[in-house]
C-alpha positions in Angstrom: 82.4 82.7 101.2 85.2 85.2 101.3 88.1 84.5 98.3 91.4 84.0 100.0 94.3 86.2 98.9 96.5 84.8 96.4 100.5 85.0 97.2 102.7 87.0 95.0 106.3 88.5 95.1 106.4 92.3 95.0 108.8 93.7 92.0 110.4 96.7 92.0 111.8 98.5 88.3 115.1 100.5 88.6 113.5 103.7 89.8 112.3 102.5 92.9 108.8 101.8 92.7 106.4 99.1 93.2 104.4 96.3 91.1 102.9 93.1 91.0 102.7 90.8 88.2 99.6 89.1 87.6 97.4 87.6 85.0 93.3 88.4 83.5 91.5 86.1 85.7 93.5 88.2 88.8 92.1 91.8 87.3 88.3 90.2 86.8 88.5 89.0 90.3 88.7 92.7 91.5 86.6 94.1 89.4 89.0 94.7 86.4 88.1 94.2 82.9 91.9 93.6 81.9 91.9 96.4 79.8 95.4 98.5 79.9 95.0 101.7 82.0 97.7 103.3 79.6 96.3 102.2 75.7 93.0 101.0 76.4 93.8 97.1 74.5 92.8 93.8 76.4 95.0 92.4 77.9 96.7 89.0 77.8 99.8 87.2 79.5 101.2 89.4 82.3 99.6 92.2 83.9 101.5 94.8 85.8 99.6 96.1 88.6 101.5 99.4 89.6 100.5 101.0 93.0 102.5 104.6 92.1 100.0 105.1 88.8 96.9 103.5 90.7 96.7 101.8 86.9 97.1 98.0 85.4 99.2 98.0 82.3 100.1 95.6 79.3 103.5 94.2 79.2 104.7 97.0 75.7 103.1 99.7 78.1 105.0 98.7 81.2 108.2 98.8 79.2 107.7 102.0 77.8 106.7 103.4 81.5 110.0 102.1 83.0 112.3 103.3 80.3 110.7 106.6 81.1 109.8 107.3 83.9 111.7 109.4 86.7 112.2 108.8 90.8 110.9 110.8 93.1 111.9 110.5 96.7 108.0 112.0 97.3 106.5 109.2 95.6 108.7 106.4 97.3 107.6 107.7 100.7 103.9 107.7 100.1 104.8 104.0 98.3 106.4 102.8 101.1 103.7 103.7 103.4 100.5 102.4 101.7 101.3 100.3 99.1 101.3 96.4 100.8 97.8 97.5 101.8 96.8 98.5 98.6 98.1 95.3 96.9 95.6 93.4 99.3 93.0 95.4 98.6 93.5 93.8 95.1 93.4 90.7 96.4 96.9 90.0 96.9 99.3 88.9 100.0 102.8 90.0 99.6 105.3 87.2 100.3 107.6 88.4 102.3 111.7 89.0 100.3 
């Protein structure tokens, strides 16, 4: 029996691009061991699934990222091209704004 996709708002930081918040059981169920792709702890509460890094991070790490990292109009493009479909390939249907 095929899961269904669970419905969650796409987020955007300041610079532009792309993320979904979501929570342990969401990372297990595709494939995930909740285990931030940025300092390597477990972990808990919200998960930040961001399509530009290809990477799930902890909540510290996903501050840390915003605060420094930079736009690029390069990056926005490809985002804006592939990453809905990548989202769902994670299990998750993007409520429309």
């Amino acid at each position: 029996m095929k899961k269904s996709l669970k419905r969650v708002k796409i987020n955007y930081v300041n610079q532009g691009y792309s993320y979904v918040k979501c929570i342990k059981n969401d990372c297990f169920d595709w494939g995930g061991m909740a285990i931030c792709d940025y300092c390597g702890e477990h972990m808990q509460g919200n998960i930040y699934l961001i399509f530009i890094l290809g990477s799930a991070y902890c909540e510290k790490c996903f501050k840390d990222w915003t605060n420094r990292t930079k736009k690029y109009n390069d990056d926005l493009k490809l985002q804006n091209q592939r990453h809905i479909a990548w989202y769902k390939m994670h299990g998750f249907e993007i409520l429309e704004e």
